[in-house]
C-alpha positions as CSV (number, residue, x, y, z in Angstrom):
1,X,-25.8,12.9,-11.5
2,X,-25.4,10.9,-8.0
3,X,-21.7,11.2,-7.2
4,X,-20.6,8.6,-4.7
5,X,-17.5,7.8,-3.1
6,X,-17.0,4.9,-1.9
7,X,-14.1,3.0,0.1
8,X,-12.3,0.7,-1.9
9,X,-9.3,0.0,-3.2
10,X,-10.8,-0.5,-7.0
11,X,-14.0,-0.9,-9.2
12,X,-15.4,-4.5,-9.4
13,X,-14.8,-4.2,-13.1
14,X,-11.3,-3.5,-12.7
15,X,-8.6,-6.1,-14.7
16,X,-5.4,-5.1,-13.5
17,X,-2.8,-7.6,-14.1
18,X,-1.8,-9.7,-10.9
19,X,1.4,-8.8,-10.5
20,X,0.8,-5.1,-10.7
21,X,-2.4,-5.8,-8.2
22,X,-0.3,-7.5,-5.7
23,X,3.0,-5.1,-5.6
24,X,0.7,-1.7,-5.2
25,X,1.5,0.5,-2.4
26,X,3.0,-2.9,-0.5
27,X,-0.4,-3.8,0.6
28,X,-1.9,-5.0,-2.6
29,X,-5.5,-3.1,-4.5
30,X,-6.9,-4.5,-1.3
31,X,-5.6,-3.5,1.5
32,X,-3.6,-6.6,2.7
33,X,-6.0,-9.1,2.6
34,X,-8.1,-10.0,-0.8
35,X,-11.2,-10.9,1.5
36,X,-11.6,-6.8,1.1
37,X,-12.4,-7.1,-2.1
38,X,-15.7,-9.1,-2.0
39,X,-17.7,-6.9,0.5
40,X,-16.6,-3.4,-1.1
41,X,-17.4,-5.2,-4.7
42,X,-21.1,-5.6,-3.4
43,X,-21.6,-2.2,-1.9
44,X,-20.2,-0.7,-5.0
45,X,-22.3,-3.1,-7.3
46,X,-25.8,-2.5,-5.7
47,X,-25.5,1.2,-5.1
48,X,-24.2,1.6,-9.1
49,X,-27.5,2.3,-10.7
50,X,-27.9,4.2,-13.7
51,X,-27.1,7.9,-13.1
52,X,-24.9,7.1,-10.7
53,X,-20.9,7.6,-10.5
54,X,-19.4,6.0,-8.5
55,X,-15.5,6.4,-7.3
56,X,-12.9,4.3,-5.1
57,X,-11.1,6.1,-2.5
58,X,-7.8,3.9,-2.8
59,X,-7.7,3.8,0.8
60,X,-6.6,7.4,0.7
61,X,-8.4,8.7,3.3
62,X,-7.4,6.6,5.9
63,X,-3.7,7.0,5.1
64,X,-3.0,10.6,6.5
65,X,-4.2,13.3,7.5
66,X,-6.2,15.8,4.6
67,X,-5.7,19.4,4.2
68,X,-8.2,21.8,4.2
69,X,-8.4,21.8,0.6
70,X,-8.6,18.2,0.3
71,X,-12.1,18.3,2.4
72,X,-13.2,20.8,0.5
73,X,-12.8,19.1,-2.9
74,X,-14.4,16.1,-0.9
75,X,-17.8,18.2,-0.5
76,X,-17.7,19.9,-3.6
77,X,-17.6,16.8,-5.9
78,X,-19.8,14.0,-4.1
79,X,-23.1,13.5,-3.0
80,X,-21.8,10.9,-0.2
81,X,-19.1,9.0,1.1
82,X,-19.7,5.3,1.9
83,X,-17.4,3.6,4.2
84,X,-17.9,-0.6,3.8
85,X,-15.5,-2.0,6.8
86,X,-14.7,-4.8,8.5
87,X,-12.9,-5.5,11.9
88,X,-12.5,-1.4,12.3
89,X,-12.3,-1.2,15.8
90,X,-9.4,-3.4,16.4
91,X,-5.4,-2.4,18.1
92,X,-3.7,-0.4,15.6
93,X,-6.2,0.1,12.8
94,X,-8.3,1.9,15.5
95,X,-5.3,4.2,16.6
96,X,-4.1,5.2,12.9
97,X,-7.0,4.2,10.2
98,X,-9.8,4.6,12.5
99,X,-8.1,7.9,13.5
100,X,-8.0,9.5,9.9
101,X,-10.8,8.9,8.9
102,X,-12.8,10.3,12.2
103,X,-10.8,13.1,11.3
104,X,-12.1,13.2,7.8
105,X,-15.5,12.4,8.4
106,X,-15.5,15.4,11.0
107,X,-15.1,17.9,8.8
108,X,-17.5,16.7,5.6
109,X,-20.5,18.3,5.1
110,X,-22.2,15.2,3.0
111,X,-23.6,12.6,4.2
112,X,-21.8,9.6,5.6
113,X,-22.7,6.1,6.0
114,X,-20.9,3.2,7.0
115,X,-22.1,-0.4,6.9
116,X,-20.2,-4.0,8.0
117,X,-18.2,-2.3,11.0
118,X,-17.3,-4.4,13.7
119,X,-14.6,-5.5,16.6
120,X,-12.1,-7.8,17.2
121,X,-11.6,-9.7,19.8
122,X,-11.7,-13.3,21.8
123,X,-14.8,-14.7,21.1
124,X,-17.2,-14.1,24.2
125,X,-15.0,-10.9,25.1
126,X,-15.1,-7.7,25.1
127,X,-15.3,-6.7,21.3
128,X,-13.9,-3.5,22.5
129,X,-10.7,-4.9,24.1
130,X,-9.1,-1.7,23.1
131,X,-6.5,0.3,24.7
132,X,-8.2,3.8,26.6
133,X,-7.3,6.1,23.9
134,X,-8.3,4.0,21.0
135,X,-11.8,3.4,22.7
136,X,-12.0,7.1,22.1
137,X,-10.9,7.0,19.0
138,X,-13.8,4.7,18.2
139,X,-16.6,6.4,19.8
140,X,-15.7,9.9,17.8
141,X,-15.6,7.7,14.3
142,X,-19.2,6.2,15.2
143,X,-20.3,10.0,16.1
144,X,-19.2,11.5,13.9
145,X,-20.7,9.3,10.8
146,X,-24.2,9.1,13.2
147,X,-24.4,12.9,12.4
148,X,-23.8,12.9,8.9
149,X,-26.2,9.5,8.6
150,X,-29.5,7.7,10.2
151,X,-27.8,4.9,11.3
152,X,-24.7,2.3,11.3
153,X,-24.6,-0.4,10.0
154,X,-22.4,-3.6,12.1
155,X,-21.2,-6.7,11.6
156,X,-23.4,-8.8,14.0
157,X,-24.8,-8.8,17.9
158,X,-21.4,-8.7,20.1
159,X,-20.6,-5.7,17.9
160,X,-24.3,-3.7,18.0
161,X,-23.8,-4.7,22.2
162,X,-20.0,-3.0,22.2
163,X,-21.7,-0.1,20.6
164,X,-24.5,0.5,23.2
165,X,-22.0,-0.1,25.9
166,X,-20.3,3.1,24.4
167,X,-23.3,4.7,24.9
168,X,-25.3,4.7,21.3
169,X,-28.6,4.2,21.6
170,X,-30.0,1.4,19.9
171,X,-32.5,3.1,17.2
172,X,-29.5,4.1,15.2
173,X,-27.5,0.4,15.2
174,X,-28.6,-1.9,12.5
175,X,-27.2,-5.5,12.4
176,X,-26.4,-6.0,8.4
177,X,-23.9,-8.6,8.8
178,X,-21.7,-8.1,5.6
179,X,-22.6,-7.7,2.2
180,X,-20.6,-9.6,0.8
181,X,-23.2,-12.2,1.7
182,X,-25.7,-11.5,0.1
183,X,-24.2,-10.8,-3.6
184,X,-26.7,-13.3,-5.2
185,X,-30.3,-11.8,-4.3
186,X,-33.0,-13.3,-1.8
187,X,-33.4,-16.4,-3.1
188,X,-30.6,-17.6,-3.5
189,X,-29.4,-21.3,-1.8
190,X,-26.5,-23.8,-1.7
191,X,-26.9,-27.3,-1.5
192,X,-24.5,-30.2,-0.7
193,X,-24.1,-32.4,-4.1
194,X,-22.3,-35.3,-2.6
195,X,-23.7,-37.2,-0.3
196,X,-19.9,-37.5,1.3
197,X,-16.4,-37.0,0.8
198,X,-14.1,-39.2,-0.7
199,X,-10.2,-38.9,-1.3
200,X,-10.7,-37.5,-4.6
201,X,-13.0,-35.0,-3.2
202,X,-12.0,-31.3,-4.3
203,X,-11.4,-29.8,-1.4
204,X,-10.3,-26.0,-0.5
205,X,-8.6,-25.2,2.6
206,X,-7.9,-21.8,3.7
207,X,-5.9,-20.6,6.9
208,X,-2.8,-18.6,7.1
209,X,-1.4,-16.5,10.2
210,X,-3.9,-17.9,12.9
211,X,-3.9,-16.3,16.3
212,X,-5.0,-19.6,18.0
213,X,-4.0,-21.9,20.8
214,X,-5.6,-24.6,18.1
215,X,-2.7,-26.8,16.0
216,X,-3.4,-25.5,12.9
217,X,-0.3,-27.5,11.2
218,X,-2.3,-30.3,12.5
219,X,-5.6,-29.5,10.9
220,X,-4.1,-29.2,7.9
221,X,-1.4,-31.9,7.5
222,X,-4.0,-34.7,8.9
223,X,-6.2,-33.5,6.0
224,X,-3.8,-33.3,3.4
225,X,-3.5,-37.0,4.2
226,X,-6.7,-37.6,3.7
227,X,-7.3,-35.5,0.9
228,X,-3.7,-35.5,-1.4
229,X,-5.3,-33.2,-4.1
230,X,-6.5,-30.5,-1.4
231,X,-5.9,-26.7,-2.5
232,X,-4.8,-24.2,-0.1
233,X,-6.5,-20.3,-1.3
234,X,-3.9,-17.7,0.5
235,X,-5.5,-14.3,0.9
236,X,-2.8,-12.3,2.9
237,X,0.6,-10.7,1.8
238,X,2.6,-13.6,3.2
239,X,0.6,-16.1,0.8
240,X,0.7,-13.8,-2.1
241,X,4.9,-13.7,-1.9
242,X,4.6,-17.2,-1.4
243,X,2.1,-18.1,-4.8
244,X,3.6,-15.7,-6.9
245,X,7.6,-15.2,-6.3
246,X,8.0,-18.4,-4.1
247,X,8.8,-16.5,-0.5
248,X,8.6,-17.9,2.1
249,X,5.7,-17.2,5.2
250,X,7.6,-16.7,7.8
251,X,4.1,-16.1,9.8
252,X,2.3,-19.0,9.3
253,X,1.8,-21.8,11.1
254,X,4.1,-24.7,11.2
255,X,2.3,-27.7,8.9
256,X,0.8,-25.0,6.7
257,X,2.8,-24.7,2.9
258,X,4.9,-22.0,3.8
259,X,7.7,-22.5,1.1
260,X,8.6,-23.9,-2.0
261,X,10.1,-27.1,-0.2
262,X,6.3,-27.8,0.7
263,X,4.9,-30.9,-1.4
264,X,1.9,-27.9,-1.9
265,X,3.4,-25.5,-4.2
266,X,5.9,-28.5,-5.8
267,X,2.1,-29.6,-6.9
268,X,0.6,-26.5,-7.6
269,X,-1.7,-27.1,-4.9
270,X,-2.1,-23.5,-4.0
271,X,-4.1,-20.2,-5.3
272,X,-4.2,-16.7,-5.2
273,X,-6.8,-14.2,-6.3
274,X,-6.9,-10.3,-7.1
275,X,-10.2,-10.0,-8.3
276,X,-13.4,-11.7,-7.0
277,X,-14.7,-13.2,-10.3
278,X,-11.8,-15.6,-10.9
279,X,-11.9,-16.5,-7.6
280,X,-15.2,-17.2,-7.3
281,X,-15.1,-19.6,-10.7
282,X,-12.5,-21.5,-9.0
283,X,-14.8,-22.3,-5.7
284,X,-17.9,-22.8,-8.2
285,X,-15.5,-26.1,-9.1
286,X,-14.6,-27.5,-5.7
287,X,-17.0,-30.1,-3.8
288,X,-16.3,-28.4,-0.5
289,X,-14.6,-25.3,1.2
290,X,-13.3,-24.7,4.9
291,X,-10.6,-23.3,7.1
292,X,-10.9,-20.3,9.3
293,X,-11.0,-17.3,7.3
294,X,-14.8,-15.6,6.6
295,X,-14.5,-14.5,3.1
296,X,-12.8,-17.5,1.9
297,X,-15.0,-19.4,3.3
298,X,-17.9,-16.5,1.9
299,X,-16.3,-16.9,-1.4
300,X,-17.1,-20.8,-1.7
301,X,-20.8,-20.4,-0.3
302,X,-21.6,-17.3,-2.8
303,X,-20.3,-19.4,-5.7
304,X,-22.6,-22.4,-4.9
305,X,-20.1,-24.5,-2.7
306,X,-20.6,-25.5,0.9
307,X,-18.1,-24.3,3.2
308,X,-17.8,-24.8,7.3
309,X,-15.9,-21.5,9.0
310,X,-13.6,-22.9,12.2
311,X,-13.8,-19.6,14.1
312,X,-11.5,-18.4,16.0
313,X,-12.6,-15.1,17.6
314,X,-15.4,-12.5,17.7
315,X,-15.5,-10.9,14.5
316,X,-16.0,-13.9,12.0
317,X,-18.4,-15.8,15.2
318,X,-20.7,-12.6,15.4
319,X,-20.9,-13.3,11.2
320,X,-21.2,-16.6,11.2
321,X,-23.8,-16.3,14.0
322,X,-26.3,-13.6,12.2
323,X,-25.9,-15.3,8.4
324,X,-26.4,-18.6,9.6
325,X,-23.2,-20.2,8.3
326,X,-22.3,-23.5,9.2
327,X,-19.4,-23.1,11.8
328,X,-17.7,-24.7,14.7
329,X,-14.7,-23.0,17.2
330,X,-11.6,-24.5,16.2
331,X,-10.7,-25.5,19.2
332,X,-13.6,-27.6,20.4
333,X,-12.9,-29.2,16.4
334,X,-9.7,-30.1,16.8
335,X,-10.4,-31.1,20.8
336,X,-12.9,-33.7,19.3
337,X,-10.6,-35.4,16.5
338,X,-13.1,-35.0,13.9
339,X,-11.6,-32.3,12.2
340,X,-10.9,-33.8,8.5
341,X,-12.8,-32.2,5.6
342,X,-15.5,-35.5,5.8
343,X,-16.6,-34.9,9.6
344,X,-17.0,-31.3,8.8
345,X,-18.6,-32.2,5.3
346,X,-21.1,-34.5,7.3
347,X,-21.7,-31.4,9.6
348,X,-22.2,-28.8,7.1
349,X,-26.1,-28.0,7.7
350,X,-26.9,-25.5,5.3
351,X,-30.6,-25.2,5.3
352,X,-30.6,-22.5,8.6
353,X,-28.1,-20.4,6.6
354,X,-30.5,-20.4,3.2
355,X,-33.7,-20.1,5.0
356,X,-31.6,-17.0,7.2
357,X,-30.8,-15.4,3.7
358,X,-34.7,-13.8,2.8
359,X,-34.1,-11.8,6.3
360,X,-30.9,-10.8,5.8
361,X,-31.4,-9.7,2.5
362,X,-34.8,-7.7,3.5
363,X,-32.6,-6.4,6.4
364,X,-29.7,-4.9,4.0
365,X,-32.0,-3.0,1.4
366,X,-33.8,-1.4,4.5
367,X,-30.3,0.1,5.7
368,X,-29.5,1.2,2.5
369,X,-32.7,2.7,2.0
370,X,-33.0,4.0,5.8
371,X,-30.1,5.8,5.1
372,X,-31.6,7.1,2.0
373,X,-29.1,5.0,-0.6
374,X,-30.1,4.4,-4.1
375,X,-30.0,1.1,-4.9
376,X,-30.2,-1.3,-8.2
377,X,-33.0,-3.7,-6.4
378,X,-35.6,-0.8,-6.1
379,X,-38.5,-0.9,-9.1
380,X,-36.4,1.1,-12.2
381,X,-33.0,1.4,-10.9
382,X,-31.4,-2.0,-12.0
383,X,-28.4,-1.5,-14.1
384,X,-27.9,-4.4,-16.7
385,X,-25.5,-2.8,-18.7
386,X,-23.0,-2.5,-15.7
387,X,-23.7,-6.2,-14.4
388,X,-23.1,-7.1,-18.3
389,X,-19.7,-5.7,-17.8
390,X,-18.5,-7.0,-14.7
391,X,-19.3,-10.6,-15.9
392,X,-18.0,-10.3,-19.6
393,X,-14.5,-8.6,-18.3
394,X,-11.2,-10.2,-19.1
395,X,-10.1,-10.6,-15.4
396,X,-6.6,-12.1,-14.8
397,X,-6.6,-15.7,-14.1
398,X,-5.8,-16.5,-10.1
399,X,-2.1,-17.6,-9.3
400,X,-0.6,-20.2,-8.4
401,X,3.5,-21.7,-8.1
402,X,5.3,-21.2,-10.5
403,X,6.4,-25.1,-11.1
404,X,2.6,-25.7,-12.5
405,X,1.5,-22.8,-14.0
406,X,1.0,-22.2,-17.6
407,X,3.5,-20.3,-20.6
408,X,1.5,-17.2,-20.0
409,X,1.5,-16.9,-16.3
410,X,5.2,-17.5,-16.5
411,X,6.1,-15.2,-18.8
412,X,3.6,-12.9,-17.2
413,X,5.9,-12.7,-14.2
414,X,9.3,-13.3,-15.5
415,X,8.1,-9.7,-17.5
416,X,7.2,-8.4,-14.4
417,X,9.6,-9.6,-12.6
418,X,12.7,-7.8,-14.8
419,X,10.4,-5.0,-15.5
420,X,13.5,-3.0,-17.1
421,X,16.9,-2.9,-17.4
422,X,17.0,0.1,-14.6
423,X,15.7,-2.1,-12.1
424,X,18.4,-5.1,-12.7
425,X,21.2,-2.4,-12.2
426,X,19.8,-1.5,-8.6
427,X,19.5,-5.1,-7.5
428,X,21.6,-5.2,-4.3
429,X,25.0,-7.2,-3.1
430,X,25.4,-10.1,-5.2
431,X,23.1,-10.2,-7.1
432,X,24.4,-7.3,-9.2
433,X,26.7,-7.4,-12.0
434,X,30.0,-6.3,-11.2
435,X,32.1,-5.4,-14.5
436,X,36.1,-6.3,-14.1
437,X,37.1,-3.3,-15.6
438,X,39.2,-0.9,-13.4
439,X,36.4,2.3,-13.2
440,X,34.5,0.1,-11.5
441,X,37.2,-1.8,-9.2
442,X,35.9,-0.7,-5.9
443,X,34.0,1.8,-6.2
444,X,30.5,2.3,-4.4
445,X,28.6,3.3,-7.8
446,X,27.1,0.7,-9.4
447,X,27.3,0.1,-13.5
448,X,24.0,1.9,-13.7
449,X,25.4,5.1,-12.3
450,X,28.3,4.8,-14.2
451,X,26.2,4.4,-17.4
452,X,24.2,7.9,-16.1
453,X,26.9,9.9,-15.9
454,X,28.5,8.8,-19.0
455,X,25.4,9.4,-20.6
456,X,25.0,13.0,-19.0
457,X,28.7,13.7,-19.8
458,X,28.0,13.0,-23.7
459,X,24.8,15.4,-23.6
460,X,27.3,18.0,-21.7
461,X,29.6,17.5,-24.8
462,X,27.1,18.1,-27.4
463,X,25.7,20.8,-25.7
464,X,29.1,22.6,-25.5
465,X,29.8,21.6,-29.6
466,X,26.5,22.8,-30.6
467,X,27.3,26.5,-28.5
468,X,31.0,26.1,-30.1
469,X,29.3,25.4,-33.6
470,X,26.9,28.2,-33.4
471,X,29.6,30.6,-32.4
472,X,32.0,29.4,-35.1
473,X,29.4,30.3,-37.5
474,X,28.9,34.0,-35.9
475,X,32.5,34.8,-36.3
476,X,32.4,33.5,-40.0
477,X,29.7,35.4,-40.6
478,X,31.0,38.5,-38.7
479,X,34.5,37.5,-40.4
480,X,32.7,37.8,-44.3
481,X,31.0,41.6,-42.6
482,X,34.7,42.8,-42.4
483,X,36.3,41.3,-45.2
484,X,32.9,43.2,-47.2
485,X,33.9,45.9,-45.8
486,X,37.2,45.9,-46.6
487,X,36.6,45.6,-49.9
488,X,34.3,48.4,-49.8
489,X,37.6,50.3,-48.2
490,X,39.9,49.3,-50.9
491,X,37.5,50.0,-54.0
492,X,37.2,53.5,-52.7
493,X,41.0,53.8,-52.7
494,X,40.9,52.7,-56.1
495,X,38.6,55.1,-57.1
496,X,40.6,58.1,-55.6
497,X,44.0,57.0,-56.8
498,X,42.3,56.9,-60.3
499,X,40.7,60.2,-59.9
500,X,44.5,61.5,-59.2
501,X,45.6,60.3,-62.1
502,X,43.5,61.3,-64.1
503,X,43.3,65.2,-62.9
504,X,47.3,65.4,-63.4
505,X,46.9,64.2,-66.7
506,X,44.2,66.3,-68.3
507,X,46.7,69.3,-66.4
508,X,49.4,68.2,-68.4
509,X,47.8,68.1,-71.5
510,X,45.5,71.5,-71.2
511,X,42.5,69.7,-72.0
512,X,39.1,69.8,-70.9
513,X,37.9,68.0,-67.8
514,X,36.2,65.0,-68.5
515,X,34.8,61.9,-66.3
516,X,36.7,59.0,-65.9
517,X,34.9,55.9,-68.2
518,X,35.4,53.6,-65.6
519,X,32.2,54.2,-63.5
520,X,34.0,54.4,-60.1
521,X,31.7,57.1,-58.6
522,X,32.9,60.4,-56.3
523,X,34.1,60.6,-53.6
């Protein structure tokens, strides 16, 4: 048996419902952003091969700090640890994430290997633009998997560059871009089926909390305009609250639906995913895809769709730049005025990214198999039971507003959203019931403690009658011991008084001394 761990939130086959996907640990099965999902779905997929087990860390190790026996359990029950990232070496991930897992990494004894790692940063800067400390932090991570593995695999060329300025020499860096790319096998293409846009064009749009000097409200309201039926495909936190209990994004740009006033979710004009397959069905039925995050953008072009990334720093450039995917900076689009879904439509050349695909695909295996990674493309070692599985599973269907959706998804989350009657007792302020009886007039316990101690006070009570009952019946029973004995007592006076009797009698009349008939034995 090949054990393999793998980081990952959960299995590609996984069908938890949406709610329950969303509201996990406050960062969603996918750490935060659903883009997650499609790159550790690939590693998991073509590394499953029959024989193989393989397990999701749940992000567990990048949490907090392990114990010793933790690490130990770690060596003893996998083969190897595989660590798909993205923008690791970024502020804050770097100093906490980053941190754990150099610490965890440190102390296995199995091997290690990492794949799709790369910076963040302005693109054309510094991909490590990293405080002092967390450049450290960095450069122990990368040696520390280096030792346990042949090589590393990153996200594109500023990346491989950041690493040999850190001093890593260039044999063990491998430019893999990210896997999520290359789901679909060698040959796989994607062609344009319309020759151009119209109004009526199905169009997908995804951008949420851009870091950009670019007017993203801009870019989206002008095409909104031009395309009324355009669908907006959130992938963060912010959109998720906003798609499934209608909170507002607080973070996002102005112009971009951010609340349930927006004519967006009113129309049911917006979508959110927890598991790849539904989202990828949905971007198999749009005409075009675009907006400035990778894997939503990755998602349309995997399922067939063309797509057009506006980039808008150094970790989805480097990507776009080694897979060939048809891209522009956001700011020299909206600079130029030809920023509506048409003009990027028109621009969307897709043949350098298809022919780019043989390479990158050749590239991928040979890091897996570099680093000495079984894998379901080698002669034998395909698993068609597994891929059955994934495809036939009953995912849950993406999300969207409430106003629009269908009986199910309502009901889905009005269950969720009550989830018991425990929970609507806790509900804070206001929005809890206050009873107008006096016990509760002013006092800080709510109805639900109330009802608790109530409750605890009658299973006091009928503790207290059961010992009260069980001692009741030990004194009758002790009580029906004495009055046995008692009548034990007074039979034996009987007896003796008898006896008496009986002596003075036989005295009197000089005759012989006879047993009494009555059958009272001696004393």
């Amino acid at each position: 048996m090949n054990r393999v761990l793998i980081r990952a939130g959960r299995p590609p086959h996984d069908t938890t419902p949406i709610e329950s996907a969303f509201a996990w640990r406050g960062m969603g099965h996918y750490a935060s952003n659903t883009g997650n999902m499609l790159f550790s779905d690939a590693v998991y997929e073509v590394v499953n091969t029959p024989g193989t087990e393989v397990t999701c860390d749940g992000y567990e190790l990048e949490r907090r700090p392990l114990g010793e026996d933790e690490i130990a359990y770690l060596n003893e029950h996998y083969d190897r640890y595989l660590i798909p990232l993205a923008n690791a070496i970024r502020p804050g991930y770097a100093a906490r994430q980053l941190l754990h897992l150099a610490d965890v990494v440190e102390r296995l004894t199995i091997p290690v290997v990492v794949t799709g790692i790369g910076g963040q940063s302005t693109i054309g800067g510094d991909v490590f633009e990293l405080p002092e400390e967390e450049r450290r932090i960095a450069q122990r991570f990368v040696a520390a998997v280096l030792e346990r593995s042949t090589s590393i695999g990153v996200r594109g060329e500023s990346t491989r560059q950041a690493l040999l300025d850190l001093g890593f020499p260039d044999s063990v860096i491998d430019i893999v871009g990210c896997p999520s790319m290359l789901r679909n096998g060698r040959e796989f293409r994607v062609e344009r089926t319309l020759d151009r846009l119209t109004q009526d064009s199905r169009v997908a749009f995804n951008a949420e909390a851009v870091e950009s000097v670019a007017p993203v409200g801009t870019l989206y309201r002008d095409n909104e305009a031009a395309h009324p039926g355009i669908v907006s495909v959130y992938q963060t936190l912010s959109g998720g609250q906003l798609v499934l209990w209608g909170r507002t994004a607080d973070d996002f740009p102005e112009g971009v639906p951010a609340s349930i006033d927006h004519p967006a979710y009113q129309e049911g004009r917006l979508r959110f995913f927890t598991n790849p397959r539904p989202w990828y069905a949905f971007m198999a039925g749009m005409d075009f895809a675009f907006g400035t995050r990778i894997h939503g953008n990755v998602a349309a072009l995997t399922a067939g769709t063309p797509a057009f990334v506006l980039t808008v720093d150094s970790r989805v450039q480097e990507l776009c730049d080694y897979h060939a995917i048809p891209s522009a900076r956001l700011t020299d689009v909206m600079r130029s005025g030809r920023h509506l879904a048409r003009d990027l439509y028109e621009a969307c050349d897709l043949e350098p990214m298809n022919a780019r695909l043989p390479e990158t695909w050749d590239r991928w295996l040979a890091f897996l198999e570099r680093n000495g990674i079984e894998h379901v493309h080698q002669p034998g070692r395909a698993n068609p039971e597994y891929a059955e599985r994934v495809a036939t599973a009953p995912y849950p269907r993406g999300a969207g507003p409430l106003v629009t959706a269908d009986p199910v998804a309502v009901a889905s989350r009005i269950a969720w959203l009550w989830g018991n009657r425990e929970s609507d007792m806790r509900r804070p302020g206001r929005q809890r019931f206050r009873p107008d009886l006096p016990i509760y007039g002013g006092s800080p316990r709510t109805h639900l403690h109330y009802l608790t101690d109530l409750d605890r006070q009658v299973r006091e009570d009928r503790r207290r009658i059961a010992t009260l009952e069980r001692q009741v019946k030990a004194q009758r029973a002790g009580l029906r011991s004495v009055r046995a004995q008692v009548r034990e007592v007074r039979e034996a006076q009987v007896g003796r008084r008898v006896r008496r009797v009986l002596r003075r009698a036989a005295g009197r009349d000089g005759g012989a001394r006879t047993e009494p008939e009555t059958g009272v034995g001696r004393d």
